[in-house]
C-alpha positions, -999 to +999 in steps of 0.1 A: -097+159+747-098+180+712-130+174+711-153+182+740-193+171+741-221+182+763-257+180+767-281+211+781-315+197+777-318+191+743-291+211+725-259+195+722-228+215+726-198+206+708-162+224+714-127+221+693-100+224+718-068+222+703-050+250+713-034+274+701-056+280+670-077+247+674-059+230+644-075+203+628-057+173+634-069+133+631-078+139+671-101+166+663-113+148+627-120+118+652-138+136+679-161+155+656-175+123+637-179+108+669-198+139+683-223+136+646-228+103+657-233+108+696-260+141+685-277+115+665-281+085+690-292+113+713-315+128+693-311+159+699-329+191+685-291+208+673-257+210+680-237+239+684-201+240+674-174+265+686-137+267+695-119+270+727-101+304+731-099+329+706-101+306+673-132+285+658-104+265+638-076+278+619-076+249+592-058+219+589-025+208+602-001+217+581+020+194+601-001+164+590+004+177+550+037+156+548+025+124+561+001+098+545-038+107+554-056+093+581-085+083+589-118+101+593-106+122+563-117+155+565-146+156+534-161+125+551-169+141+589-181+171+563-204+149+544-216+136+579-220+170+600-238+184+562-261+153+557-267+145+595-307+149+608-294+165+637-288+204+622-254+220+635-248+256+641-215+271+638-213+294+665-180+309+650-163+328+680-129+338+662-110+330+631-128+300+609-098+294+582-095+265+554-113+236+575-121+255+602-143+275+572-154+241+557-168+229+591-190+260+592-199+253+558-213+223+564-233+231+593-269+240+587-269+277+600-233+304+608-236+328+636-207+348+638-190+370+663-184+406+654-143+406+654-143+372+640-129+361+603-137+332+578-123+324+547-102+293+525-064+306+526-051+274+511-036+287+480-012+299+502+000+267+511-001+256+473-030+236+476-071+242+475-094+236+498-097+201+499-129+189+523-154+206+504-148+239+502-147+248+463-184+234+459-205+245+490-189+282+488-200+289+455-237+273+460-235+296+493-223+327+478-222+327+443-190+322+414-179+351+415-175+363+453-163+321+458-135+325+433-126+357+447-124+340+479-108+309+472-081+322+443-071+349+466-071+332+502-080+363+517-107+363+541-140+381+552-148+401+581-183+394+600-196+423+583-185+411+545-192+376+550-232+384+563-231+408+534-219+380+511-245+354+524-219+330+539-235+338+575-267+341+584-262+363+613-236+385+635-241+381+672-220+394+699-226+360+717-229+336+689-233+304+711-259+320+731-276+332+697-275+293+682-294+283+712-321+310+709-328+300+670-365+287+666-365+249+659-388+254+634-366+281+617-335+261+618-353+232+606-359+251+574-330+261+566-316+235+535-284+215+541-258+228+520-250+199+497-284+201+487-281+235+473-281+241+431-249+254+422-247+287+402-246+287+365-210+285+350-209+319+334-182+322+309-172+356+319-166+353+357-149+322+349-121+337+328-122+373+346-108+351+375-084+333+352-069+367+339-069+381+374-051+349+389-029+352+357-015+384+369-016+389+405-004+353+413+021+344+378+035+309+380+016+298+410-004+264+401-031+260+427-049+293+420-058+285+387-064+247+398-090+261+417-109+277+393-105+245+372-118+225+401-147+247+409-158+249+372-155+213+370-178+208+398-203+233+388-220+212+362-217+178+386-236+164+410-225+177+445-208+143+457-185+139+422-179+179+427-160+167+459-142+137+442-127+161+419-115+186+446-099+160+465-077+143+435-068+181+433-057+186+466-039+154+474-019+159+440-012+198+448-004+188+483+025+164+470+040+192+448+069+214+451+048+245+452+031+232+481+063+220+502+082+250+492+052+275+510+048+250+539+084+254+544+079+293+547+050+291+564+067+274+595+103+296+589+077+329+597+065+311+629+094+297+637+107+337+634+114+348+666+141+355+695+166+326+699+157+304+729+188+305+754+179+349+752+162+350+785+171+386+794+139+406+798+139+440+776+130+472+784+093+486+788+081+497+750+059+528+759+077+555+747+100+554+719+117+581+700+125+582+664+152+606+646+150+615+615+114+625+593+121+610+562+106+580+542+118+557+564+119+576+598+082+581+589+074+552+578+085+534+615+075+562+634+039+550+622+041+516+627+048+524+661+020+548+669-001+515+648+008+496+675-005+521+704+029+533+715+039+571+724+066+581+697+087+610+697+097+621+663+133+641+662+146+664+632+173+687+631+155+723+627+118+730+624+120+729+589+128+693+591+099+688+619+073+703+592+086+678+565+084+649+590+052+660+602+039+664+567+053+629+558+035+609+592+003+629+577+004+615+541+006+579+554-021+585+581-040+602+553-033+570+528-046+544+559-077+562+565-082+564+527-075+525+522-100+516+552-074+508+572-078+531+603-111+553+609-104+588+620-109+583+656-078+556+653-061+584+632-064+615+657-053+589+685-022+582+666-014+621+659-024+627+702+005+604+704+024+619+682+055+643+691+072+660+666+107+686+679+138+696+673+149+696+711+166+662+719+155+670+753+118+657+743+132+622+740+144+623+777+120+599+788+116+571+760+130+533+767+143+530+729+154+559+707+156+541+669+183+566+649+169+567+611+191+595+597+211+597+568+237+571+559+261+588+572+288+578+595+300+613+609+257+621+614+252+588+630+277+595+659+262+628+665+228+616+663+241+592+693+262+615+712+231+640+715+207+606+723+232+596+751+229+633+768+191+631+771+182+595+775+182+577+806+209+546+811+195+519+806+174+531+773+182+514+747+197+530+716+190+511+677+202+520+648+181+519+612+213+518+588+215+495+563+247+491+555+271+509+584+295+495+608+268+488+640+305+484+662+315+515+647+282+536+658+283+516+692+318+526+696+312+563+696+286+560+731+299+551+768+282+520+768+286+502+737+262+470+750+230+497+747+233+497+712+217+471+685+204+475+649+171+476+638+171+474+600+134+482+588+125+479+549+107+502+532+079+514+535+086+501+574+049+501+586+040+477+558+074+453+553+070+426+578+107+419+586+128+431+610+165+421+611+181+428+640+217+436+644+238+422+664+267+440+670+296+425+693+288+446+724+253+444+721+234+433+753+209+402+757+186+429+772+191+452+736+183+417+715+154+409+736+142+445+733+147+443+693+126+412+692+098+420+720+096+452+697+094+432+661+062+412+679+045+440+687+046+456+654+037+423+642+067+422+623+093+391+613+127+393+630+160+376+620+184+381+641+222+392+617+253+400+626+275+427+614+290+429+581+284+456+553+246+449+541+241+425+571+218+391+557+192+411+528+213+439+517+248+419+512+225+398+493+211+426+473+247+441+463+256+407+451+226+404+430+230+440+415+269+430+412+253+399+392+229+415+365+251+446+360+279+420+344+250+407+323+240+441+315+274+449+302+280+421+284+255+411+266+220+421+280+196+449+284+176+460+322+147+450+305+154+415+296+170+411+327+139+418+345+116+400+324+139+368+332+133+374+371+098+384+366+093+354+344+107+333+384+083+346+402+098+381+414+066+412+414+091+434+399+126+431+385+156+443+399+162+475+372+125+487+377+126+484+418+158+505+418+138+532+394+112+529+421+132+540+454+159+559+433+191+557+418+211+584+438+204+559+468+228+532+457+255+558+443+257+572+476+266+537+488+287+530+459+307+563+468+309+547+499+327+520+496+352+535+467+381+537+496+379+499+503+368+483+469+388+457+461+405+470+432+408+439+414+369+433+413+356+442+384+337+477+384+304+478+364+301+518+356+272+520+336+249+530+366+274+560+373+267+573+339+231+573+348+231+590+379+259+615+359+230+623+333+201+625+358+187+596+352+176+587+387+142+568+383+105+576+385+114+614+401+129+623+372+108+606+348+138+586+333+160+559+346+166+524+335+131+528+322+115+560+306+087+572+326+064+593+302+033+595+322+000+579+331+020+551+352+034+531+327+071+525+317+087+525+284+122+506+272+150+532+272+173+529+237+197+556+256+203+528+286+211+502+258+233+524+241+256+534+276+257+498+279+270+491+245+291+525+251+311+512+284+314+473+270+337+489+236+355+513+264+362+477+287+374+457+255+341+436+257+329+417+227+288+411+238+273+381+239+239+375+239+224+355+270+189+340+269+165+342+297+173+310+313+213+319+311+206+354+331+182+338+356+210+309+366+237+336+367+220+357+385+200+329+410+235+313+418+254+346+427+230+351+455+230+318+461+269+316+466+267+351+485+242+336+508+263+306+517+291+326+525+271+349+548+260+313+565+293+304+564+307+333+587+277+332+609+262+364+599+227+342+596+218+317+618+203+291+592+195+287+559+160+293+569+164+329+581+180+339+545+148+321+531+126+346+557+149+376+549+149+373+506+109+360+509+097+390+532+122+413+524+135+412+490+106+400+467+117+365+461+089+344+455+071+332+484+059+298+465+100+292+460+103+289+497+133+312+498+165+313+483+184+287+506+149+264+500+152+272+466+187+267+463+184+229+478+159+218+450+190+226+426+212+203+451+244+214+464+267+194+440+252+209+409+254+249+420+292+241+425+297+226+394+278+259+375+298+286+399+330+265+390+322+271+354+312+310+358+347+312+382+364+300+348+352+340+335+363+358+368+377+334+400+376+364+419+334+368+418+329+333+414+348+323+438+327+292+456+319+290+487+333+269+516+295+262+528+290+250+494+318+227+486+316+208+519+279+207+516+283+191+476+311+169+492+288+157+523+255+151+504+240+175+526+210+200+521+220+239+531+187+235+554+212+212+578+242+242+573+254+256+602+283+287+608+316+276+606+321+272+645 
């Protein structure tokens, strides 16, 4: 049953059981409507509502979103639970999310656990909440707090939402507290529906606009919501939820809304392939070499996730830096609320920081983040070999290096796999794990039983230079340089990818983490460039002058001071400079001509690297560019993305671009059989 009903003298107790999360499906619509109408004919004093397990409800289907609705819609067992003389209590024992939030709207009094959540995350899926949401949260909280809540889909903690007024009470044993309320105090409390909505002050109304305007650019249910919700502010409460409902059955049709629901189930769906049944090694103990950024950065994430961490440098100069670097980001956490300073001394307890290999002796999983270097990584390996134990496994951070090659240089190639974190690692959700050809099941199972405990989205890749996001990236840098060059500027460039939906554009991101970074990997590859692929050098010249970014205060941008940027005329003019030294006469591209250029080189690149198996599915390059790489979320991905333009149409462009250069245009195979099939690049496989 989804719905579970009982009777204790006279309190009714009514449970959602629809594991995992209690999901509200047309079962659970069904059985709660029933169980108003049961509590009625009963006559009993209250109900109590809760969820099996862990969740109250977290929300609707989404499964349901593509299908027609159903009866009992969700408004109307809302309307019933709200309006019934029989007063529910939402006794809300873990997450309450979208409808699972709704239902405890509706309910006369909210007791709520200590670690549990509520809050209306359905911008997220494109849509708003849609069962009544947008006009009892406002006349519960206020406009202001409400829009916050709804615009943003974040939601409250016990503490927040008591301090909001949303609950009435925290109890460490919310059921137990429903049944202990006086009748006569519960019997006083007024129905929600029947609550005056808050003034529609002018103000709030377009702070929230502005705010949505920036922080969520091009998405259309935010500012629906706000529509909706000021709509219904000056209605009577039963129109109010006419309104919302238009809005969320029109939203939940729209390509906004499919494209997020098809990310939404590519995270879940992110996780270890289902015919890897080795078992991986016990994650206790885990060494980490190198201090930097990024050996930081995971060394952290690890001690987040209550594991001992041995952190290696070379000399113990390089042990103060690393130690000073773990600091700052502990520091940062406990500054942002994010640990309290018992959670940071346990993770510095746990903490090791040497210079003696010999420390790492005992750890299951060393995870090399050194330089990119291939002569450092084999000695980084050598000296983890001599220490660690035989069956510890041995990962490898790089982001562009031969994973065969490093596994080469050990006794035991199959130990080896690469874990490819993003910067900053202990926030970046994804995890793309290497696969090199020797790699063990028991190395990809420990990659992937390591990615769930930091909570983090794996794809599994194989091995070429860049692997899935960072062949991906080179293509897309390969891309806008050309347009640079020939006709364009960084700024209009990034304005066109901002205007898409990107947070930042692609010039400004590589100001941000440095412009010596992708020389070095540009001097990398100078031995096996192919030499008749054209060479963009404008970027050399940048690095030559000391351009390098932010740290220097110049680079594609100018960097002045107090945070902001400025438009270079000294980047325009090396542009200009190195298109007369080429031969080029410029041309000038609008925005939409730069965003299709550079949208269908990744595009094309991504194809390929299905193509040659290097990704799985179209749907782990849409996980990869979406949590890796800034591509907008509400695009679904690039391969999503890429299918609303239709196969036959992104050949017929690249075959125009390969008109300019065959060599960088050249289409690919995925594509062409895809355009001559009819077929979507969600349905691509490898080549076998």
């Amino acid at each position: 049953m989804s719905v579970t009903t009982r009777r204790e003298e006279n309190v009714g107790y009514v449970e959602i059981n629809n594991a995992p999360v209690n999901a509200i499906n047309q079962a659970v619509r069904q059985g709660l409507l029933d169980a108003v109408r049961w509590a009625e004919k009963e006559m009993l004093d209250r109900v109590i509502v809760t969820g099996a397990g862990r969740a109250f409800a977290a929300g609707a289907d989404a499964k349901e979103f593509d299908k027609a609705p159903v009866e009992p819609h969700l408004p109307d067992v809302m309307n019933a639970i709200d309006e019934s003389f029989v007063p529910w209590v939402a006794a809300i024992n873990g997450v309450a999310l979208g409808g699972g939030a709704e239902i405890a709207m509706a309910c006369r009094m909210r007791i709520m656990a200590p670690g549990a959540q509520i809050g209306l995350p359905e911008v997220t899926l494109g849509v708003i909440p849609g069962a009544g949401g947008t006009a009892r949260l406002p006349r519960l909280v206020g406009l202001e707090t409400a829009l916050d809540l709804i615009t943003s889909g974040k939601p409250l903690r016990a503490q927040a939402a008591l301090d909001a007024g949303l609950v009435h009470v925290i109890e460490e044993d919310p059921v137990e507290a429903a049944f202990m309320v006086n009748t006569e105090e519960l019997g006083c409390i007024v129905p929600t529906w029947e609550f005056n909505p808050p003034e529609a002050d002018a103000d709030v109304l377009a702070a929230a606009r502005d705010r949505v305007a920036k922080k969520m650019s091009g998405q259309i249910a935010p500012q629906r919501a706000i529509d909706v919700i000021e709509a219904g502010l000056s209605l009577p409460f039963h129109e109010a939820l006419t309104i919302e409902r238009a809005a969320f059955i029109e939203l939940k049709g729209g390509d906004q809304a499919k494209a997020l629901r098809h990310i939404f189930f590519a995270e879940r769906g992110a996780k270890a392939p289902a015919d890897l049944d080795a078992a991986p090694v016990a994650l206790d103990h885990i060494a980490v070499v190198g201090g930097g950024t990024m050996g930081a950065g995971i060394a952290y994430a690890l001690l987040n996730a209550g594991l001992r961490v041995t952190l290696l440098e070379t000399d113990a100069d390089g042990v103060a830096r690393a130690k000073a670097n773990v600091d700052k980001i502990i520091e940062a956490s406990l500054k942002r609320g994010m640990i309290d300073a018992a959670r940071a001394d346990d993770h510095r307890a746990r903490l090791t920081l040497s210079h003696d290999y010999a420390d790492a002796a005992g750890a299951t999983l060393a995870i090399e983040a050194a330089f990119e270097s291939m002569e450092v990584k084999r000695d980084v390996f050598a000296k983890l070999e001599a220490v660690m134990g035989a069956d510890a496994i041995l990962a490898s951070n790089t982001s562009y290096l031969d994973v065969n090659e490093i596994a080469a240089c050990v006794s035991d190639p199959s130990r080896v796999v690469g874990l490819h974190f993003f910067a900053p690692a202990h926030i970046m959700k994804l995890l793309e794990i290497v696969n090199a050809d020797a790699t063990s099941d028991v190395a990809l199972a420990t990659g992937f039983a390591l990615a769930k405990k930091l909570r983090k989205v794996p794809v599994l890749a194989g091995v070429c230079d860049g692997f899935i996001g960072n062949r991906i990236l080179a293509r897309y840098r390969e891309a806008a340089d050309t347009v640079l060059m020939d006709g364009s500027t960084p700024w209009e460039i990034d304005e066109a990818m901002v205007a898409f939906g990107y947070a930042m554009g692609l010039y400004e991101t590589q100001d941000l983490s440095g412009l010596d970074i992708s020389h070095a990997n540009r001097r990398r590859q100078d031995a096996t460039r192919d030499p008749n692929r054209r060479y963009i050098p404008i970027a050399d010249r940048m690095v030559e002058l000391g351009k390098l970014g932010r740290k220097t205060g110049a680079g594609w941008y100018r960097y002045p001071g107090g945070g902001g940027k400025v438009e270079d005329p000294i980047v325009a003019d090396l542009a200009l400079e190195e298109a007369h030294f080429a031969g080029i006469t410029r041309v000038e591209y609008s925005e939409d001509e730069i965003r299709d250029r550079l949208l269908h080189a990744m595009i094309n690149e991504a194809a390929d690297i299905l193509h040659e198996g290097i990704a799985q599915s179209a749907r782990d390059i849409d996980v990869v560019t979406v949590f890796g790489y800034g591509f907008p979320r509400w695009r679904g991905g690039l391969m999503h993305f890429a299918d609303t333009l239709g196969a036959k149409a992104i050949v017929a462009q690249l075959e125009e671009y390969a008109k300019e250069d065959p060599l960088v245009w050249k289409v690919s195979p995925l594509l062409l059989q895809c355009a001559k099939d009819g077929t979507a690049l969600a349905d691509a496989t490898p080549a076998p």
